[in-house]
C-alpha positions, -999 to +999 in steps of 0.1 A: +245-018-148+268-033-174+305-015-185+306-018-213+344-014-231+345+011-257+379+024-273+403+017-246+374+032-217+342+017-200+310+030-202+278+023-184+249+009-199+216+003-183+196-027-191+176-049-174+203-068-159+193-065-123+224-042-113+253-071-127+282-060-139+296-072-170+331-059-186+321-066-227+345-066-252+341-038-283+343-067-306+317-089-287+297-054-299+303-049-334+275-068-354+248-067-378+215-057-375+185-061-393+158-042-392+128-065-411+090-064-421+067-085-436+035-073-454-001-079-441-025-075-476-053-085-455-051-049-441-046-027-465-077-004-473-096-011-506-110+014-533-087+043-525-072+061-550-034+063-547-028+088-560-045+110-536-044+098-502-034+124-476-006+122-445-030+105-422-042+076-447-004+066-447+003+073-411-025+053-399-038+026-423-019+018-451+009-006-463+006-026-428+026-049-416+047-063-383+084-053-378+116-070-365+150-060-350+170-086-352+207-084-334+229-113-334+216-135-303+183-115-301+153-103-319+127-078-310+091-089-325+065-069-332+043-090-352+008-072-347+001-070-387-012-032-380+018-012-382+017+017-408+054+004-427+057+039-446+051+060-413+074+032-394+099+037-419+098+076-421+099+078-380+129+056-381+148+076-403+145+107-384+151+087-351+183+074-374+190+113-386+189+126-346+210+102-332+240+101-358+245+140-347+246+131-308+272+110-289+249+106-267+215+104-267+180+088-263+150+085-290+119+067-281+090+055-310+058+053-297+033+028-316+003+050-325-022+021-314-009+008-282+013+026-248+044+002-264+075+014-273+111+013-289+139+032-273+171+038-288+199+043-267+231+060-281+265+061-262+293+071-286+294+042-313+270+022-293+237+018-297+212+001-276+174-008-287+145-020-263+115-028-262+086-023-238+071-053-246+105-074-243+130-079-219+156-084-242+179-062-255+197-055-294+231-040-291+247-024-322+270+002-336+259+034-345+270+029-380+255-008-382+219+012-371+222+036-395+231+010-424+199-010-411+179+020-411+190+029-447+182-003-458+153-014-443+132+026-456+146+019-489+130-017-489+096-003-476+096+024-499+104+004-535+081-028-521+053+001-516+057+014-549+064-019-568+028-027-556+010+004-562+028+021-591+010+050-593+024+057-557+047+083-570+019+108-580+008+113-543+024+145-534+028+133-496+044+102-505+066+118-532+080+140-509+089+115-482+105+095-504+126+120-520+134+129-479+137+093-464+152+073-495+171+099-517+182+126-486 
């Protein structure tokens, strides 16, 4: 259990602290995040056409790539080169979307090729982001998430389409982007 201070109040936290109790101040809290990727080519499928590729082609195989949270003292890794980036990124932004109209409240991303997940934690301008396959933990703002998430779907989204121009013409992808990057 940690108490964490929040606007004049404490608030519990669970992490995997071993049931120590820390008082943290807000401004210990506030800072960055950044929510990275970094392209695996060797990956990505060859003599599609773009243009037509349906929902599971994106969710499942294409644009792959490993993924990083990185806090201030801590990074979460998940550098398995097989993560769909456009279905990471649209996932995140609805994970992002749900928790900005909560104070409170729990989202969970499941990888589709492994039991391993992310959970995001929100207590009022808090956030907290976990791994299964870590024991550390990223604290954030809520705000500082969102900024991240924002940020990090746009850069997925323009690196996919810088790439493959012709991106655009798929109807699935055209619609998620107009969704995820332009809301």
């Amino acid at each position: 259990q940690i108490n964490v201070s929040i606007e004049g109040g404490y608030h519990p936290i669970r992490g995997r602290q071993n049931g120590l109790s820390i008082l943290v101040d807000r401004a210990q809290l506030i800072m960055t995040i950044n929510i990275d990727y970094q392209l695996s080519l060797g990956f990505q499928p060859e003599n599609l056409d773009i243009t037509t590729m349906d929902e599971s082609d994106f969710r499942y195989g294409f644009f792959t790539g490993s993924v990083r949270f990185c806090g201030r003292d801590v990074t979460l890794r998940f550098d398995w080169g097989w993560i769909p980036l456009i279905d990471f990124a649209i996932c995140l932004s609805d994970i992002g979307r749900n928790l900005s109209e909560t104070e409170t409240g729990i989202e969970e991303f499941t990888f589709t090729e492994s039991d391993d997940t992310i959970s995001f934690k929100r207590f009022n301008d808090l956030l907290q982001i976990e791994a299964s396959t870590s024991d550390q933990i990223v604290y954030t703002t809520s705000s500082e998430f969102q900024n991240a998430v924002v940020n990090f779907c746009n850069r997925v989204f323009l690196d996919a389409m810088s790439r493959y121009p012709d991106l655009r013409k798929d109807k699935w992808f055209g619609k998620n982007y107009e969704t995820v990057v332009n809301p």
